[in-house]
C-alpha positions in Angstrom: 0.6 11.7 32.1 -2.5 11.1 30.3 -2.9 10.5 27.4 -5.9 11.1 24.8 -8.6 8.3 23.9 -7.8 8.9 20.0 -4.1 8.1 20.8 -4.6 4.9 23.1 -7.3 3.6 20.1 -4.3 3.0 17.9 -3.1 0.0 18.0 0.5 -0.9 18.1 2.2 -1.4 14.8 3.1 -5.3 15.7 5.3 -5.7 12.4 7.7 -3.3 14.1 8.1 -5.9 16.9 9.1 -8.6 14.6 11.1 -6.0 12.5 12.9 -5.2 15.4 13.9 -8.8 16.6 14.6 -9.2 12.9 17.0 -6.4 12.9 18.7 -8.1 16.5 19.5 -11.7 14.9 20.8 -9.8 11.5 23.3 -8.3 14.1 24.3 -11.8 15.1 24.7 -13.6 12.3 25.9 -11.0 9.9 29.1 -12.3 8.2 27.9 -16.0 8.5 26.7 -18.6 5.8 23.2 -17.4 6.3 22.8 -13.8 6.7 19.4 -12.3 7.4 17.1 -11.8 4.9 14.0 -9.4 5.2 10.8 -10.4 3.3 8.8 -8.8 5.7 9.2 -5.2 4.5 6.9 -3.8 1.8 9.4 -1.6 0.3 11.0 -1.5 -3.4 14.6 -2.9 -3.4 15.2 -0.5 -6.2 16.1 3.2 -5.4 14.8 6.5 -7.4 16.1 6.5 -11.2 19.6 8.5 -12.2 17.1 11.5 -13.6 15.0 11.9 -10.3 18.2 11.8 -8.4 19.9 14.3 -10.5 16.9 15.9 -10.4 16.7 16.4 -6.4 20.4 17.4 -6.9 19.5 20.6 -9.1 16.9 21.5 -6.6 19.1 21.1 -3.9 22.5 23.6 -5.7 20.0 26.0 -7.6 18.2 27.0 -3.8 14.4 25.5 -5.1 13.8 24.6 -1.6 11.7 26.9 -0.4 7.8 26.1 0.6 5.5 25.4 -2.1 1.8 26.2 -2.6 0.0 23.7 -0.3 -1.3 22.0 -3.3 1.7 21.3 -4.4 4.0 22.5 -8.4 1.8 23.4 -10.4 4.0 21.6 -12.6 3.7 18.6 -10.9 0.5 18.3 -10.7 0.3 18.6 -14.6 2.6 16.0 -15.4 0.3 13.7 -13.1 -2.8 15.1 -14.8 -0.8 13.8 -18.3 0.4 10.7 -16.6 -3.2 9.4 -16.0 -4.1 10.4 -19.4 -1.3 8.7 -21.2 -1.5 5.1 -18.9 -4.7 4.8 -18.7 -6.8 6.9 -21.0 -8.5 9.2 -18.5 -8.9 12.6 -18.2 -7.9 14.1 -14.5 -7.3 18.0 -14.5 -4.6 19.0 -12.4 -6.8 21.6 -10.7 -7.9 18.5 -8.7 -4.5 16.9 -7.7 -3.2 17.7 -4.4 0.3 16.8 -3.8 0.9 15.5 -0.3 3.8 14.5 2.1 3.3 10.8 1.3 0.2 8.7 0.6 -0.7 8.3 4.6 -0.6 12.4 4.5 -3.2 12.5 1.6 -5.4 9.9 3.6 -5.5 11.8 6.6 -6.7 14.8 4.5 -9.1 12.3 2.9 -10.3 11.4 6.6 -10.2 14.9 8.1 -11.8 16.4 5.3 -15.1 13.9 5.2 -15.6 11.8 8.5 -17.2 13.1 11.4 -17.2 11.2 15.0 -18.8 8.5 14.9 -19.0 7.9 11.4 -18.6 4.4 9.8 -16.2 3.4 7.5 -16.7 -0.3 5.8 -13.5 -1.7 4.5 -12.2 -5.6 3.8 -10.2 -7.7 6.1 -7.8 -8.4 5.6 -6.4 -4.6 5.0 -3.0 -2.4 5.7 -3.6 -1.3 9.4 -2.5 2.2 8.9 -5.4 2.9 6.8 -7.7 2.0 9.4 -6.4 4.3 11.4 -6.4 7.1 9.5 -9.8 6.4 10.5 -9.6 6.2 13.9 -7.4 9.5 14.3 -10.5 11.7 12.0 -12.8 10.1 15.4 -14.5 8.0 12.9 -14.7 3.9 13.2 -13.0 1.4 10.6 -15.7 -1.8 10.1 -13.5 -4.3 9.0 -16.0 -7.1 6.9 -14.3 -10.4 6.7 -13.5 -11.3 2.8 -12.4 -14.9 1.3 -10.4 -16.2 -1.4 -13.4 -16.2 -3.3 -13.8 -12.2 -3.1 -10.4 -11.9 -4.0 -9.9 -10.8 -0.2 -11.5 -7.4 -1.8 -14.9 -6.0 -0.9 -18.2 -7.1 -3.0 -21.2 -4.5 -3.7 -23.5 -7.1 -2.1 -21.1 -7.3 1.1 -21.0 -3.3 1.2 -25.1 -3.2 0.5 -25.7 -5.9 3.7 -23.0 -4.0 6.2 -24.4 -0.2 5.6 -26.1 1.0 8.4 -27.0 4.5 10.2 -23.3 5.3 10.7 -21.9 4.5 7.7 -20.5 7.3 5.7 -18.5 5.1 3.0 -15.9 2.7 2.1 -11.9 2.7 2.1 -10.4 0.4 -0.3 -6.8 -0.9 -2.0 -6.6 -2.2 -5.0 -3.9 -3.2 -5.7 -4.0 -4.5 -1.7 -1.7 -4.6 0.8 -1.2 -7.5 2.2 -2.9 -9.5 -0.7 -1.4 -7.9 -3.6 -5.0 -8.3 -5.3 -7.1 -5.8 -7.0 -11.5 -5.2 -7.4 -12.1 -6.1 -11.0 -13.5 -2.7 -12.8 -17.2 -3.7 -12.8 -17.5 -5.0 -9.3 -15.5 -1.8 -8.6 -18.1 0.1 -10.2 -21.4 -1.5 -8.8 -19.7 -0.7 -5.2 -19.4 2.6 -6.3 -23.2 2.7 -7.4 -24.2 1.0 -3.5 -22.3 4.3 -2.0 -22.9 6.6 -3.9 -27.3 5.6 -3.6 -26.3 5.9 0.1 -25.3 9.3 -0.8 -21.5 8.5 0.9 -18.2 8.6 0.3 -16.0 6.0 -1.7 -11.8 6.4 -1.2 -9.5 3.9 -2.7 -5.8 3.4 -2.1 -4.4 3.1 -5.5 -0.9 3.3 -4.2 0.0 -0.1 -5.9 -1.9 0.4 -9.2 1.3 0.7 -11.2 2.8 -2.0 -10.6 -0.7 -3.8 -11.9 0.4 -7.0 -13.4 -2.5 -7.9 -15.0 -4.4 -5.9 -18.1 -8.1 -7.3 -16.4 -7.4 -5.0 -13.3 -4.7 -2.3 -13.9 -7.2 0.3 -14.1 -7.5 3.1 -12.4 -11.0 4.0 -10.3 -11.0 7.5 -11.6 -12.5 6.2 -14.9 -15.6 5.4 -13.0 -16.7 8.7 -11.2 -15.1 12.0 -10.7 -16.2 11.8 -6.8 -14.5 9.0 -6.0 -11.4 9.8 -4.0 -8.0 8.2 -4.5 -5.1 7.9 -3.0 -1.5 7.6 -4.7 2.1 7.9 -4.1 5.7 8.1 -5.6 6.6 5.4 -3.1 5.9 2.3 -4.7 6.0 2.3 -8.5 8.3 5.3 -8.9 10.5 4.2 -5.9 10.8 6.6 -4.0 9.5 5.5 -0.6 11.7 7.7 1.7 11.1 10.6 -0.5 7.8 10.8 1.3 5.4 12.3 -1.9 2.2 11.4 -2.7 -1.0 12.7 -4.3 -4.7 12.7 -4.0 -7.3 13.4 -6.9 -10.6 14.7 -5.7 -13.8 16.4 -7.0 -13.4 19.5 -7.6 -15.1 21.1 -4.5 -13.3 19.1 -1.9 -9.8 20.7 -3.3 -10.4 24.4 -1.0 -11.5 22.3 1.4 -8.2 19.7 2.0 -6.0 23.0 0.4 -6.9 24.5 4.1 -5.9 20.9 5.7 -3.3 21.1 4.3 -1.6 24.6 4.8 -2.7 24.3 8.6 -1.1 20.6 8.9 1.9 19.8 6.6 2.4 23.6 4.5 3.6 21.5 1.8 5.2 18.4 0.8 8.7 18.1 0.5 10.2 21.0 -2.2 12.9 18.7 -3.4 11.1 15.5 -3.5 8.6 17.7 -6.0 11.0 19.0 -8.0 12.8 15.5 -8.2 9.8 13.6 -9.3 9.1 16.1 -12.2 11.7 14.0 -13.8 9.5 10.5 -13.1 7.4 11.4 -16.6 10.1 11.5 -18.3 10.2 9.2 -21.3 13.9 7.6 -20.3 12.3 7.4 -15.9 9.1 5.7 -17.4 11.1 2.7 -19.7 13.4 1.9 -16.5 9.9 2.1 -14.4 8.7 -0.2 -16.8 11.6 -2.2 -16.7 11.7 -2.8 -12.9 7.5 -3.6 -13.2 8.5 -6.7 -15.0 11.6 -7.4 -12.9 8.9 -7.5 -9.7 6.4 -9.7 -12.2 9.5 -12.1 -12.7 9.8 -12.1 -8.9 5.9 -13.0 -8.1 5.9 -15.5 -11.1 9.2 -17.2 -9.3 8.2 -16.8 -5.9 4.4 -18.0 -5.3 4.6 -21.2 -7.1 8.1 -22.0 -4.9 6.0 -21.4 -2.0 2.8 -23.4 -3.2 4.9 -26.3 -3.7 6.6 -26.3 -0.2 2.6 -26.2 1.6 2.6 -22.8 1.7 -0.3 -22.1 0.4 -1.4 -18.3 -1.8 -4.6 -18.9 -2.5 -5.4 -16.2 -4.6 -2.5 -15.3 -7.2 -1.2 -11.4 -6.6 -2.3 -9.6 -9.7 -0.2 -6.4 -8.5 2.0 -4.9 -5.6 4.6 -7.2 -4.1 3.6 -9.6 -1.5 2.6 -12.9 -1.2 -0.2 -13.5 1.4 0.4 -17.2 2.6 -1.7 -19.8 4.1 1.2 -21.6 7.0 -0.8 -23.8 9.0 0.8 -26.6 7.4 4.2 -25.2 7.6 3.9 -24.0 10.8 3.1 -27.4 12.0 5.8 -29.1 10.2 7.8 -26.4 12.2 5.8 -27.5 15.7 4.3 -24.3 16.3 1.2 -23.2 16.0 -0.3 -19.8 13.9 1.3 -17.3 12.1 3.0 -15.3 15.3 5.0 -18.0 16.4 5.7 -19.5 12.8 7.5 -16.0 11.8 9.7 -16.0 14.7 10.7 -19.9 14.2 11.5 -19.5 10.5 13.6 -15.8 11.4 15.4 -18.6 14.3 15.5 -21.2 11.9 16.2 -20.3 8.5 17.7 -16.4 9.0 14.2 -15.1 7.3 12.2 -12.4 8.4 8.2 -12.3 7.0 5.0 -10.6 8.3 2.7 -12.3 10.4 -0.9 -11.4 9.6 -1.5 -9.8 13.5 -1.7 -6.4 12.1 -4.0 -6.9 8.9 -6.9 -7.5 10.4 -9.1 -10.1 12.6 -10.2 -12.9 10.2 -7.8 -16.0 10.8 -4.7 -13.4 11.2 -3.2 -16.4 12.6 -3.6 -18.4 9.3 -1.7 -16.1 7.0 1.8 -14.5 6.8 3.2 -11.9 4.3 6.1 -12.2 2.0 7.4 -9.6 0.6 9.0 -9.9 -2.9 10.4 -6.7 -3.0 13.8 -8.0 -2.9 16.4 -9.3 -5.4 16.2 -12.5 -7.6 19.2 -14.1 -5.8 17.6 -13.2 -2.5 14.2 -14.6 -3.3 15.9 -17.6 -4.5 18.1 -18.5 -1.5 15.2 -17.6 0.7 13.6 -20.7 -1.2 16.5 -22.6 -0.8 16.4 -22.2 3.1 12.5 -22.8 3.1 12.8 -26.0 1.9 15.9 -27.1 3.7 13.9 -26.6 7.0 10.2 -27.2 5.9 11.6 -30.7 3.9 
C-alpha cells in the first residue's frame, strides 16, 4: 500500500514508546512495594469539577446533544469572551471565538486556514512535537531555532528577525511551553510580534497553559497585544478536562468565515456535551476550586524542582507555568552508567518504578541532555518519586 508523503513526514510520537513499556512493567509490579509511577504524562491528576460534571449530565438526560453551529454555543463563546475580560482585563468579542474539538483541532484550522506548501514556520526548540506537525500536515515546514536557558528556551525578536527568509510566513509559539513550563515575557512577546507583523506574517501562540501561569510577570495573555495574533486554548489543562476534547481559538475577525468553513467541512462541531458542560467552568463556585487546584500544582513545582536540583538533576530555568520540569540528566544518567536521556528513562522506569519523558520528541537541540517530569500528579506521589530518586541516584 502506499502511503502519502504528508503521512510518512510525521514523525512517530516516541513518548508513546516509553509510555507503552511504562504501561508493561506497571503490569508487573502492580501490588508490590513500588508500584509504577507515571511522571511522563502531561495530563492534570484532577478530573472536571462537580458543576461541569453535573453539567454534562443535564445535557446528556435533557437530549442537548445534537450538533452545534460549527462555531461552536453561542453561549459559550460569551462566557469565554467574559472570561478573558474578567482574568485578564482584555476585551475579546465572542464573534471571534471558535470553539473546537480540542486545542490540536483549533491548530489545524490555524494551519489550514493560513499556510500554503512550502511555507515557513519559525518556532523554538525545544517545542511540543504535535505542534510542529500541525505544520507539516497544512504542507508547510516547521523551522525549529535552537533556544538556551538564557532565552528562557522561548523565541527572541532578534532570533525571529535573523531566521526570516523568503519562505517564512510566521511563527508558532507556547507560552506557557510544553516541555519547559516557561512563558515570553510581555514585551519581548510584543517586539516578536512587531518583527512579524513588519514581515507582513502570521503570529499563532499556544496559550493552552496560560492559566495555570504562576507568576504575575508572565500570566498574560497575547491578545492584549494585537487583535491579529492568533491563539490557541483549551479546556484540557486549566479547566481539567483533557478527555473532554474542547478547545478554542480567538482570531481577527475576518479569518472567523474562513476557519467557520474548515470547520463544518472537517469536525461539524465540537463535542455538544463537552460544550454544554464547560458552560458551568465560569461559574463563580468552578473558578475558586480552579483556583484552588492552580495553587495545589504551584505547591507541587515549588516541592518538586528544587528536590530534583539537589539530587544533580539539573532545571535550569524555573517553570513559571504548566506542569513539567525540563531536566538536565547527564549527571544522573552517568551515576546510573548510561548515557543520554533515551537510555536514562528506561534505567530509572527498571530501576526506581518511574516513568519520565525523554527529550527525543521535543526537538533536535541536545534532546539527549534533557528529560521531562511531569508534576501533574499527587503530593504523595511526587514525594515517593523523590524518595526513590535518591535511593538510586545516592
Amino acid at each position: 500500500m502506499k502511503f502519502s508523503t504528508r503521512a510518512e513526514r510525521i514523525e512517530p510520537f516516541y513518548v508513546m514508546e516509553v509510555a507503552k513499556a511504562a504501561q508493561a512493567l506497571a503490569r508487573e509490579v502492580a501490588g508490590t512495594r513500588e508500584p509504577m509511577i507515571f511522571l511522563n504524562i502531561g495530563e492534570p491528576d484532577f478530573t472536571a469539577p462537580p458543576l461541569v460534571q453535573e453539567a454534562a449530565a443535564r445535557a446528556v438526560h435533557s437530549g442537548a446533544t445534537q450538533y452545534t453551529n460549527a462555531l461552536g454555543l453561542d453561549a459559550l463563546r460569551e462566557r469565554i469572551s467574559g472570561w478573558y475580560q474578567s482574568r485578564f482585563g482584555v476585551n475579546v468579542p465572542a464573534r471571534r471565538i471558535v470553539v473546537t474539538a480540542g486545542a490540536s483541532a483549533a491548530l489545524q484550522l490555524a494551519c489550514l486556514a493560513l499556510i500554503e506548501s512550502g511555507d515557513e514556520i519559525l518556532m523554538p526548540d525545544p517545542s511540543y512535537p504535535c505542534n510542529r506537525h500541525f505544520v507539516s500536515a497544512a504542507e508547510g515546514k516547521a523551522v525549529l531555532l535552537p533556544t538556551t536557558a538564557a532565552e528562557r528556551y522561548q523565541l527572541s525578536a532578534d532570533k525571529v528577525r535573523a531566521a526570516w527568509g523568503e519562505q517564512t510566513r510566521g511563527v508558532l509559539l507556547a507560552s506557557p511551553s510544553n516541555p519547559t513550563g516557561t512563558s515570553i515575557a510581555p514585551d519581548e512577546l510584543r517586539r516578536i510580534h512587531d518583527v512579524v507583523r513588519a514581515h507582513d506574517g502570521i503570529t499563532m501562540i499556544d496559550e493552552i497553559y496560560l492559566g495555570l501561569s504562576y507568576e504575575e510577570e508572565f500570566g498574560h495573555t497575547a491578545l492584549a497585544i494585537d487583535d491579529n495574533i492568533i491563539s490557541i486554548n483549551s479546556f484540557s489543562k486549566y479547566f481539567n478536562m483533557t478527555g473532554w476534547r474542547l478547545g478554542w481559538m480567538v482570531v481577527p475577525e475576518a479569518m472567523v468565515p474562513v476557519v467557520e468553513r474548515l470547520a463544518q467541512n472537517l469536525f461539524i462541531c465540537a463535542s455538544t456535551v463537552s460544550q454544554h458542560a464547560a458552560l458551568a467552568c465560569f461559574e463563580t463556585e468552578s473558578i475558586a476550586e480552579y483556583e484552588r487546584r492552580r495553587a495545589e500544582f504551584k505547591a507541587r513545582r515549588d516541592f518538586f524542582i528544587p528536590a530534583l536540583q539537589s539530587m544533580g538533576l539539573s532545571v535550569p530555568v524555573m517553570p513559571d507555568g504548566a506542569f513539567y520540569a525540563w531536566a538536565d540528566c547527564t549527571q544522573a544518567a552517568e551515576r546510573l552508567g548510561v548515557s543520554g536521556s533515551w537510555d536514562f528513562a528506561f534505567e530509572l522506569m527498571r530501576r526506581a518504578h518511574i516513568a519520565v519523558t525523554p527529550g527525543r520528541d521535543f526537538g533536535t537541540a541536545e534532546p539527549e541532555r534533557f528529560v521531562r517530569f511531569s508534576t501533574a500528579n499527587s503530593m504523595a506521589q511526587l514525594q515517593e518519586s523523590v524518595a526513590r530518586l535518591r535511593s538510586v541516584l545516592g
